[in-house]
C-alpha positions as CSV (number, residue, x, y, z in Angstrom):
1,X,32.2,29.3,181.4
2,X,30.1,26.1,181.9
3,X,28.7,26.7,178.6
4,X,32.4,27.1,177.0
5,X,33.4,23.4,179.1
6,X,30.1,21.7,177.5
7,X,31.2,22.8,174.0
8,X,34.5,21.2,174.4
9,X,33.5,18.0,175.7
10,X,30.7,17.9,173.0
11,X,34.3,18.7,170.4
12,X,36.2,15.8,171.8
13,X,33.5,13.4,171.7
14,X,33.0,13.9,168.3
15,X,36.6,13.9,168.0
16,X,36.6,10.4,169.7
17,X,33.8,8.9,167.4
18,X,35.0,10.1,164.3
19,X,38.6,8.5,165.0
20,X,36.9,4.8,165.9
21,X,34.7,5.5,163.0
22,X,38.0,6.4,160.2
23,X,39.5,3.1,162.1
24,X,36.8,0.9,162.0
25,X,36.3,1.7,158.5
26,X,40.0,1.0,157.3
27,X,39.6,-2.3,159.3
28,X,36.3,-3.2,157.3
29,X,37.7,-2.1,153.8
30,X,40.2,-4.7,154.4
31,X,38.3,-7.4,155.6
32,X,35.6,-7.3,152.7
33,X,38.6,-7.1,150.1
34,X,40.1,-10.3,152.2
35,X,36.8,-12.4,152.2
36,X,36.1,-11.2,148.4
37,X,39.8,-12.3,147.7
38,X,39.8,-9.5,145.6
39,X,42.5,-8.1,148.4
40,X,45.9,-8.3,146.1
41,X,44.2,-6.9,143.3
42,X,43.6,-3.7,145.4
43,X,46.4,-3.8,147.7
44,X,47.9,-0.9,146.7
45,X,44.7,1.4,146.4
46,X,43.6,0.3,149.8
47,X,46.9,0.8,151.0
48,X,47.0,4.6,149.4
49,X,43.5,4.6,151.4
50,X,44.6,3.6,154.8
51,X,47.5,6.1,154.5
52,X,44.8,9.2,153.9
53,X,42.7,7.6,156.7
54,X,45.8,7.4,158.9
55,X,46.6,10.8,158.5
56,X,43.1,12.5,159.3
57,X,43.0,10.3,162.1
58,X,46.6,11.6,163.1
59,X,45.3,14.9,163.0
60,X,41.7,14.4,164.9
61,X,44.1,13.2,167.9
62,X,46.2,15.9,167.6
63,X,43.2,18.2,168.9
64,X,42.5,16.1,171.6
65,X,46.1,15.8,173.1
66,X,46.7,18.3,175.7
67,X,49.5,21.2,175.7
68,X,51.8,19.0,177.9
69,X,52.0,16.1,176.3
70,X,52.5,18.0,172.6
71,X,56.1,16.7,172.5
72,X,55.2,13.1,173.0
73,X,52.6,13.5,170.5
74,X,55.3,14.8,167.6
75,X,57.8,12.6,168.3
76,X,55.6,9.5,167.8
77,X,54.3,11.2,164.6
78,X,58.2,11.7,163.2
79,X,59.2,8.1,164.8
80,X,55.7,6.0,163.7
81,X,55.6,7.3,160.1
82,X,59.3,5.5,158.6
83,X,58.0,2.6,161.1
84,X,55.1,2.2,159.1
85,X,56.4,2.7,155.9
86,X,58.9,-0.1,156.6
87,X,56.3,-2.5,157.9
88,X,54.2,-1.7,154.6
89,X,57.2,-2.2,152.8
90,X,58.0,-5.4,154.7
91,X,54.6,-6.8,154.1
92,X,54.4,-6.3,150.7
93,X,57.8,-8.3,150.1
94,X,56.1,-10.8,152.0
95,X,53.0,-11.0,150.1
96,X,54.9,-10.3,146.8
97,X,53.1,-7.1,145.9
98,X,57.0,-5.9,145.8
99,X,59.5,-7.5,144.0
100,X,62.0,-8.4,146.3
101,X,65.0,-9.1,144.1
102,X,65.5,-5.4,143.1
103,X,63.5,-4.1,146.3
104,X,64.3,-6.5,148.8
105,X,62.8,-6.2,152.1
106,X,63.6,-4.3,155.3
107,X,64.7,-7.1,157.3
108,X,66.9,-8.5,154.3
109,X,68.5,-5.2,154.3
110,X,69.0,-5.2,158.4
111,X,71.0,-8.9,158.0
112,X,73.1,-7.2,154.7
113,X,73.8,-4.4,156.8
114,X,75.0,-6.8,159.7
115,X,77.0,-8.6,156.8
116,X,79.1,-6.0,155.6
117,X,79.5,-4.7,159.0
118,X,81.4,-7.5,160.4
119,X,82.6,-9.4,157.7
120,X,85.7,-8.8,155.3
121,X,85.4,-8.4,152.0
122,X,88.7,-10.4,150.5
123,X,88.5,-9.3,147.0
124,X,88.3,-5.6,147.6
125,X,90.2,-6.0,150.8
126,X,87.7,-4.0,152.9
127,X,85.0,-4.0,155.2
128,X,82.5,-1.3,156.3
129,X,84.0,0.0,159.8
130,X,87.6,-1.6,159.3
131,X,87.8,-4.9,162.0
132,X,87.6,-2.6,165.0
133,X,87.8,-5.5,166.8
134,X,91.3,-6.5,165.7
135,X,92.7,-3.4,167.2
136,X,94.2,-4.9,170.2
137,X,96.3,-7.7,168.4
138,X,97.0,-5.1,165.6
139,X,98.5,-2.5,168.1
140,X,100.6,-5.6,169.6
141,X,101.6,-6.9,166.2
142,X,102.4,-3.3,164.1
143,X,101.9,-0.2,166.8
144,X,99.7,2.4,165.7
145,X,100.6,2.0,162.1
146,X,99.6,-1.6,162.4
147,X,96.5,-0.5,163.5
148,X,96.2,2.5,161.2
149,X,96.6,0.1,158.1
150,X,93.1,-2.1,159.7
151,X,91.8,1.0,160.3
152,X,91.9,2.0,156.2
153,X,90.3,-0.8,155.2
154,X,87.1,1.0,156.3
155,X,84.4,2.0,154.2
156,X,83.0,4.6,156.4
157,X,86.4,6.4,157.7
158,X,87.0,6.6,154.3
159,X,84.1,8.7,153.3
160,X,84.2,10.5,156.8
161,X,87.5,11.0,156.6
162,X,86.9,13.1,153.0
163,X,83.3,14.7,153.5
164,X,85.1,16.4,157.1
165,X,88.2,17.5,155.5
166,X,86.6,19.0,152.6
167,X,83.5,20.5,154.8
168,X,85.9,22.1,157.1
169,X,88.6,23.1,154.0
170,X,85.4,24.6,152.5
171,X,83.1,26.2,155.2
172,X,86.1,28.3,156.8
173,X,87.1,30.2,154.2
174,X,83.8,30.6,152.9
175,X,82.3,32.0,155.3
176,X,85.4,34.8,155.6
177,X,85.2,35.3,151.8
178,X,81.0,35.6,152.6
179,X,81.9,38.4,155.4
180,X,84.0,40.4,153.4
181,X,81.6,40.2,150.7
182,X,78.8,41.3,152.7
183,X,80.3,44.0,154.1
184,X,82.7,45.6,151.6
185,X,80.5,46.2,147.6
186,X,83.4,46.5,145.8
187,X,84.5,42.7,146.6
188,X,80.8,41.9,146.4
189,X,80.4,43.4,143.0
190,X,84.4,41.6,141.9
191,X,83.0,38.0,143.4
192,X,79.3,37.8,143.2
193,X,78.9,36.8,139.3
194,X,81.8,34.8,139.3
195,X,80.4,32.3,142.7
196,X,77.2,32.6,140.5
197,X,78.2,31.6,137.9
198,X,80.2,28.6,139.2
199,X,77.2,27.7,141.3
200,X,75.3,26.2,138.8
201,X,77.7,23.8,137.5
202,X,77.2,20.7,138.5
203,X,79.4,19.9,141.2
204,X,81.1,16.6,139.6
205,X,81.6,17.8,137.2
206,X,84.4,19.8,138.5
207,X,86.3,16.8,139.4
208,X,88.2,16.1,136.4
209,X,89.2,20.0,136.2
210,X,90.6,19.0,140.1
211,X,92.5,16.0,139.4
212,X,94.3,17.7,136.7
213,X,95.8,19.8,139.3
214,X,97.3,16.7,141.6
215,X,100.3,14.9,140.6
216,X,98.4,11.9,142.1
217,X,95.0,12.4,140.3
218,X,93.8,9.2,141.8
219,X,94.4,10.0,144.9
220,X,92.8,11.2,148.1
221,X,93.8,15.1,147.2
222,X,91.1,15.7,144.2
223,X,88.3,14.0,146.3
224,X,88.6,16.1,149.4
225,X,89.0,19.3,146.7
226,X,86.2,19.2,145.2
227,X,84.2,19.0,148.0
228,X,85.6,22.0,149.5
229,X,85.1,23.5,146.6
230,X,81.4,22.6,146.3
231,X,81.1,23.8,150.4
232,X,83.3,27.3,149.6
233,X,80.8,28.4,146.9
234,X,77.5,27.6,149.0
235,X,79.0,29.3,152.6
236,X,80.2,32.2,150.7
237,X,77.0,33.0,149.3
238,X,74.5,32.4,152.2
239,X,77.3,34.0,154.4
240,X,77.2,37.1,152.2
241,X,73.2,37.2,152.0
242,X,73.5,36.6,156.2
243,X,75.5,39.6,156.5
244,X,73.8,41.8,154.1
245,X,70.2,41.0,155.9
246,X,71.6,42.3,159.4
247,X,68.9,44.9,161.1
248,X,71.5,48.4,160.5
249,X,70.1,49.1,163.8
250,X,72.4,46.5,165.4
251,X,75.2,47.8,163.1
252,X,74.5,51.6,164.1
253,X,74.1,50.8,168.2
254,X,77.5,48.7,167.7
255,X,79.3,52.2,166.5
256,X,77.4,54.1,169.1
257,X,78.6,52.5,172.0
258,X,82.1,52.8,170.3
259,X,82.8,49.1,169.0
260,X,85.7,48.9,166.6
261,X,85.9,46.4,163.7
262,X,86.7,43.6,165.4
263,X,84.4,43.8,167.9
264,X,81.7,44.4,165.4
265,X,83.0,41.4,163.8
266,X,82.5,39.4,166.9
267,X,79.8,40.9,168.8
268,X,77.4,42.1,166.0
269,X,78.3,40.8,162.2
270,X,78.9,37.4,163.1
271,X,76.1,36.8,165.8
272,X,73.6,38.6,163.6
273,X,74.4,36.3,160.6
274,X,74.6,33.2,162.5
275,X,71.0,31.9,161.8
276,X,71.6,32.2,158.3
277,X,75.2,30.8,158.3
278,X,73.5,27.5,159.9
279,X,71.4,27.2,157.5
280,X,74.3,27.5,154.6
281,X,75.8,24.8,156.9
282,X,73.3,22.1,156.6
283,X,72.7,22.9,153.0
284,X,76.6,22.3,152.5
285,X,77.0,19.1,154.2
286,X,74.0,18.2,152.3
287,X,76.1,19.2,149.0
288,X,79.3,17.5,150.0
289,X,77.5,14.1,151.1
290,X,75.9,14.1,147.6
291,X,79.7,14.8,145.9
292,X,81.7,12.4,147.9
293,X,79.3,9.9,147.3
294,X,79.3,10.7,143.6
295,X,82.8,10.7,143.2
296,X,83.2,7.4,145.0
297,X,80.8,6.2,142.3
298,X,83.3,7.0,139.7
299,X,87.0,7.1,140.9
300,X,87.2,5.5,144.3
301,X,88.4,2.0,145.8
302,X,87.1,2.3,148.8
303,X,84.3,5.1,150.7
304,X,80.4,4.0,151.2
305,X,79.9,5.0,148.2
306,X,82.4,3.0,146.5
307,X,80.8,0.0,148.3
308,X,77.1,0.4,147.4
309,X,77.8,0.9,143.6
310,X,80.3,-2.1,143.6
311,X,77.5,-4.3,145.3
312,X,75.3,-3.0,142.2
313,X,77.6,-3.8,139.9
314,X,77.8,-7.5,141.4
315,X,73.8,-7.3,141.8
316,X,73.9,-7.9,145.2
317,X,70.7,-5.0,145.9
318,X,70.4,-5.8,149.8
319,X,73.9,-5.3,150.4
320,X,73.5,-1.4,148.0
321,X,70.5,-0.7,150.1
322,X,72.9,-1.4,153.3
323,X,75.0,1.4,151.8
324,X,72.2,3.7,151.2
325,X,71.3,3.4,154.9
326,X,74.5,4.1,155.7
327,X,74.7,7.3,154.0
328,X,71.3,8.2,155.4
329,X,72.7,7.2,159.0
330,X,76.1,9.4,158.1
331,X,73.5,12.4,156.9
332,X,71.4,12.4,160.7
333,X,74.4,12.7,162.7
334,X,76.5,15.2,160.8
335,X,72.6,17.0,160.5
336,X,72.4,16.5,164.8
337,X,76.1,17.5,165.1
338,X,75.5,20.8,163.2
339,X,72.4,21.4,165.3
340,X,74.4,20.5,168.7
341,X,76.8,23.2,167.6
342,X,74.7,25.8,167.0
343,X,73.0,25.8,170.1
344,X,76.3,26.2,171.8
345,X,77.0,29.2,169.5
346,X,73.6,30.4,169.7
347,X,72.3,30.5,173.3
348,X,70.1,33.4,172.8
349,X,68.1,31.0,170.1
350,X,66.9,29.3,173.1
């Protein structure tokens, strides 16, 4: 046993020297390139270098942390990485090593963001979250319509508004159409090639097939559409593959102990395909964030995505990379909001 404790503080020394070592030598590289002035020439090699360094000395400190602190540890991992990536990227907008007209950097983007958030746009006649601030003297002024007419000059509700509608016009059905389909061959066999087949199509691409269909093809209707469309075909499927992967041991214990069809439905079909159902579910909000954004590239006056092509058009790039964040901040919390969910569905995954 005392041999076994030697060995492991012998492990983590070693650990511990080779860490200072990998640092120290990063922090030389730099210093000799500075005081050679040869630094700008080889910024982006020794940058590429300090990365790999970083990331074996990541993992040398990952042995030494204990078992109880292991959380800590990953969450600075998954919180320091874009925090360094954004410095780097700050930096070399500083230093010009990155062109900061079409990439400009982080902190330019933080004030654009901040721009369009509370500022109104007059020649689109919209602003990013719609002059929430304005509700008070709206409601006084108009009611709830007064306020509902600030409330559409929003960007965001917009594209909320149309990636919810369509997720939840979408997921519902698909996932009953996916039941059925695991469960009964001859719909399976009817369906399967068809969802297929439609599958592969690029989901745009359906859009002018969908506005054809609305007396008002401009409007909201062909938007929120095609996104359910885009949502029915991927639940549908993994729904069906959910279903069909269920242990028949579950199935045959169910219709031991008597179950009829809807409690199999309830107690042992839906819980056993739950895990894969999620997973559909995050790969469809994925899908429908990509197709509203499209289509609000092409046929849209208003929606996030609307805004960050416009502020291309204008070549305005800090204000399109404001819109990109924005997306990316709309993609995390429909992502946590899916994952709050199913653990409130899913207790026994605890």
């Amino acid at each position: 046993m005392t041999q076994q404790t030697g060995v492991s503080a012998f492990r983590h020394d070693a650990n511990r020297r080779t860490i200072v070592l990998m640092g120290l030598s990063v922090v030389l590289t730099h210093l000799i390139l500075l005081v050679s002035g040869a630094w700008f020439a080889f910024a982006w090699p020794a940058i590429g270098m300090s990365f790999i360094m970083l990331v074996l000395i990541c993992e040398r400190i990952g042995r030494l942390v204990p078992a109880s602190q292991r959380n800590l540890y990953e969450r600075s991992l998954a919180l320091g990485f874009p925090t360094v990536v954004l410095s780097v990227w700050q930096l070399g907008g500083d230093l010009g090593l990155i062109n900061r007209i079409w990439f400009p950097p982080p902190s330019e983007i933080g004030k654009a963001l901040w721009s369009v958030t509370v500022n109104y746009d007059r020649f689109s006649e919209t602003s990013l979250l719609g002059r929430p601030w304005l509700i008070p003297s709206a409601y006084q002024e108009g009611g709830f319509s007064g306020v509902g007419t600030l409330l559409s000059e929003s960007h965001l509700l917009a594209t909320v508004m149309r990636v919810f509608s369509g997720f939840v016009l979408g997921a519902i059905p698909g996932i009953f159409v996916g039941v059925v389909m695991g469960l009964n061959q001859t719909v399976r066999l009817m369906l399967d090639t068809t969802l297929s087949a439609v599958y592969v199509l690029p989901k745009i691409a359906i859009f002018p097939i969908v506005m054809l269909m609305f007396a008002d093809p401009f409007g909201e209707g062909p938007k929120i559409v095609v996104v359910a469309l885009s949502v029915f075909i991927l639940m549908a499927i993994n729904t069906m593959a959910g279903v069909r992967q269920i242990d028949p041991v579950f199935l045959m214990a169910g219709r031991n102990y008597g179950a009829g069809h809807w409690q199999m439905l309830r107690h042992v079909i839906l819980p056993g395909a739950m895990p894969v159902i999620f997973a559909g579910l995050r790969i469809a909000l994925g899908t429908a964030m990509i197709v509203v954004i499209s289509v609000e590239f092409l046929r849209a006056k208003q929606g996030v995505g609307f805004m960050t092509f416009y502020y291309w058009e204008v070549l305005v790039p800090e204000k399109m990379y404001a819109g990109l964040v924005v997306v990316m901040a709309m993609g995390i919390l429909f992502t946590a909001t899916l994952y709050w969910l199913q653990k409130r569905l899913m207790p026994w995954r605890k």
